[in-house]
N, C-alpha and C positions, 0 to 999 in steps of 0.2 A: 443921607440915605440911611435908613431902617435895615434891620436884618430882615426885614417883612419884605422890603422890595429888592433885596436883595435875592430872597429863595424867590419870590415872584418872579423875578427876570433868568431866572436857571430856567425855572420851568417853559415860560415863553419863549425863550433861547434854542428849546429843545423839541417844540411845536411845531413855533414860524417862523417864515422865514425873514432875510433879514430887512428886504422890503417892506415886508407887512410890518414890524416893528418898526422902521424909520417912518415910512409915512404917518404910521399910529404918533410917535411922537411931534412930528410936525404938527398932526392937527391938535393935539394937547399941549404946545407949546407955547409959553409966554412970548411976547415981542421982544425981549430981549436973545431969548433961546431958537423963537423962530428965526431970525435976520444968522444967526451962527448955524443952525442946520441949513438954510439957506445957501451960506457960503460954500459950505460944505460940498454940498451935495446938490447942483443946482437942475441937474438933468430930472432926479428923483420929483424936487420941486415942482418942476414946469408938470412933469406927468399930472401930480394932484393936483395942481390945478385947472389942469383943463381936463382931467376928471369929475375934479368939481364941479367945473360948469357948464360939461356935456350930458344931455340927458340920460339920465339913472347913472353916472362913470361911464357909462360905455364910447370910445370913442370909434374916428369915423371906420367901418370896415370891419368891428367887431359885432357877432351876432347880436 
């Protein structure tokens, strides 16, 4: 890690929240880093995924 993504991740820390940065990283994730967020956090997981592959994210009972 850089002192670049270091002050980057202050900033983003103090924007969004921490959902938005966990899923941000899932989908930026290598296969080895996704199967370990994965484990992690698998409820987060399921969500983006069947975000993903619900029309536009939105799932069912969401305007």
């Amino acid at each position: 890690m850089s002192y670049y993504d270091y002050e980057i991740s202050r900033k983003l820390a103090a924007e969004w929240s921490f959902y938005w940065l966990l899923m941000a990283a899932m989908r930026a994730a290598d296969s080895i880093n996704a199967e370990l967020l994965r484990g992690a956090f698998p409820k987060v997981w399921d969500e983006l995924q069947d975000r993903y592959n619900a029309p536009g994210g939105r799932l069912t009972g969401e305007g």
